[in-house]
N, C-alpha and C positions, 0 to 999 in steps of 0.2 A: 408468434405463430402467424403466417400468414391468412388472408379471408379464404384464399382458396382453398387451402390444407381443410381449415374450418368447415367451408361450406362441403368441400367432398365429401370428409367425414360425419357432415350432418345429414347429407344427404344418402347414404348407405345407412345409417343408423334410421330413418324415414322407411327405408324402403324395406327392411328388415321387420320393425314392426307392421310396416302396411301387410306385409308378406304373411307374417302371422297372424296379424285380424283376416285375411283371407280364407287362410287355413280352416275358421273359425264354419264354414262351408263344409268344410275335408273332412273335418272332429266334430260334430254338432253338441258334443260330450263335454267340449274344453270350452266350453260357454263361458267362464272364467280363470279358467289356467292361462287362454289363450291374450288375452286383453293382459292379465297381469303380468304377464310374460315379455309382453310389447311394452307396456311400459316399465319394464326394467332396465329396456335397452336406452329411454333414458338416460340412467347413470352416467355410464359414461358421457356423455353428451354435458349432461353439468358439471361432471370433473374436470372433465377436457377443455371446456370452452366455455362455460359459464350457464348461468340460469336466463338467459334472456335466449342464448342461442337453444336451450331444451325447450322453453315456451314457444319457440316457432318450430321446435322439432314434432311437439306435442300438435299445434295446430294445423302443420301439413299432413299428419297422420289420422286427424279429426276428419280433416276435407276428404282426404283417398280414400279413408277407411266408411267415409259416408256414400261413397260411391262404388269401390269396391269390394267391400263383409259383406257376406247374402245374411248371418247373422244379424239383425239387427238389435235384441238383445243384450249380447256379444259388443255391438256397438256404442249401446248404453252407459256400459258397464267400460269400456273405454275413455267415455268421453268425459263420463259424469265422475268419474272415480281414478281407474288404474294409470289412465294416460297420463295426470296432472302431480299425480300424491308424488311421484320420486322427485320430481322438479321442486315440490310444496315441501318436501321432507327434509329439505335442505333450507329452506326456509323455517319450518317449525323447531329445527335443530336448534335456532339461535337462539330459542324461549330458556330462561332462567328458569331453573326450578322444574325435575322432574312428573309433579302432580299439573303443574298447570301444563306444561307441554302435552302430558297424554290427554290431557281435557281438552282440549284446543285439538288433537287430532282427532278424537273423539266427537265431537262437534262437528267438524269435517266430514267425516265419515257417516255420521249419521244423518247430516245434510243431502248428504250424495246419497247415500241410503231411501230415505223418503224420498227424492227428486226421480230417482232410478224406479219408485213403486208407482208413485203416482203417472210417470210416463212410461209406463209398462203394462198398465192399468187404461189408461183414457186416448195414449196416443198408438201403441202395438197391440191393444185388445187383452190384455192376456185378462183371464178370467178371475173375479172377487174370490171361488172357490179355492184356487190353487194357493194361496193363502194361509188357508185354513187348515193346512195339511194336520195338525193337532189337534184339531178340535175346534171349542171357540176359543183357546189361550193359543193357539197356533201362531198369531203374528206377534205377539209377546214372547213365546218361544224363539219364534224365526229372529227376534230381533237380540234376543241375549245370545245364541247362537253364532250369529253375523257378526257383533261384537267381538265375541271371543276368537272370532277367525280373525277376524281384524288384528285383533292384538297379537296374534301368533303370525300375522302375514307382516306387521310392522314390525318385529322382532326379526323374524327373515329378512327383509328389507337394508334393517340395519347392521344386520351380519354379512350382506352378500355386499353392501358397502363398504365393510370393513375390508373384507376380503379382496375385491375391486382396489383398495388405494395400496394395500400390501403388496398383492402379484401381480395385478394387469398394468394398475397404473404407469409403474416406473417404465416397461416398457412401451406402451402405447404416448407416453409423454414424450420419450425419446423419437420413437416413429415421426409423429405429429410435426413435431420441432425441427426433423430433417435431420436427427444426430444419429 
């Protein structure tokens, strides 16, 4: 495949997600549908052309998305989490052994978890209260909760994968290729 073929198609895939962290403006609702949405588009990007071309796809949508989301939550939750995981999902694929691969995503996820609290908390204000939405077991709640979405959003993830190398791939690989 040529750089050029590459670079076009990485850069429409950039500008697609920057387009929907914008959006995040438009929807103040999709505070996370929208971020994980963007980083879906992704995929393709590491099908197509490899995981080093999705990690510079992921950081020119970091930069834009830091300059154009009026969301900054929304951007958080981009940065810290949904923009990186599809690029990382292909990487945590290669783990042996299904218990240790969800533990190691697991991990991840909980990492970007806490990082996304505590800078939501000290750097965008948001308040100790909101938290607490259960009580005082509220963010033990909130976090088995988050979990289990996790685990139902990385199950989706791996289906819309699947699905991506069955129907889109074989054509978009021809495109790409110039055949």
């Amino acid at each position: 495949m040529k750089q050029s073929m590459k670079l076009a198609f990485c850069g429409v895939m950039a500008a697609l997600s920057t387009v929907l962290m914008f959006l995040t403006g438009v929807a103040p609702t999709a505070t996370l549908a929208l971020p994980a949405i963007a980083g879906c588009l992704l995929i393709p990007v590491v099908v197509e052309v490899g995981l080093a071309w999705g990690a510079g796809v992921y950081g020119v949508c970091c930069v834009l998305s830091f300059l154009l989301a009026p969301d900054r939550e929304a951007f958080l939750f981009y940065l810290l989490f949904f923009g990186y995981y599809p690029v990382l999902f292909a990487v945590l694929g290669r783990i042996s052994g299904r218990v240790l691969r969800y533990v190691a995503k697991l991990l991840v996820f909980n990492g970007a978890l806490a990082l996304e609290v505590l800078l939501s908390l000290y750097v965008l204000g948001v308040p100790v209260e909101s938290f607490s939405l259960f009580g005082p077991m509220g963010p033990v709640v909130l976090l088995v909760l988050a979990n289990a979405v996790f685990v139902v959003y990385d199950l989706a993830l791996d289906g819309l994968i699947l699905q991506y190398y069955r129907r889109i791939h074989p054509r978009v690989g021809k495109l790409l290729k110039g055949k």
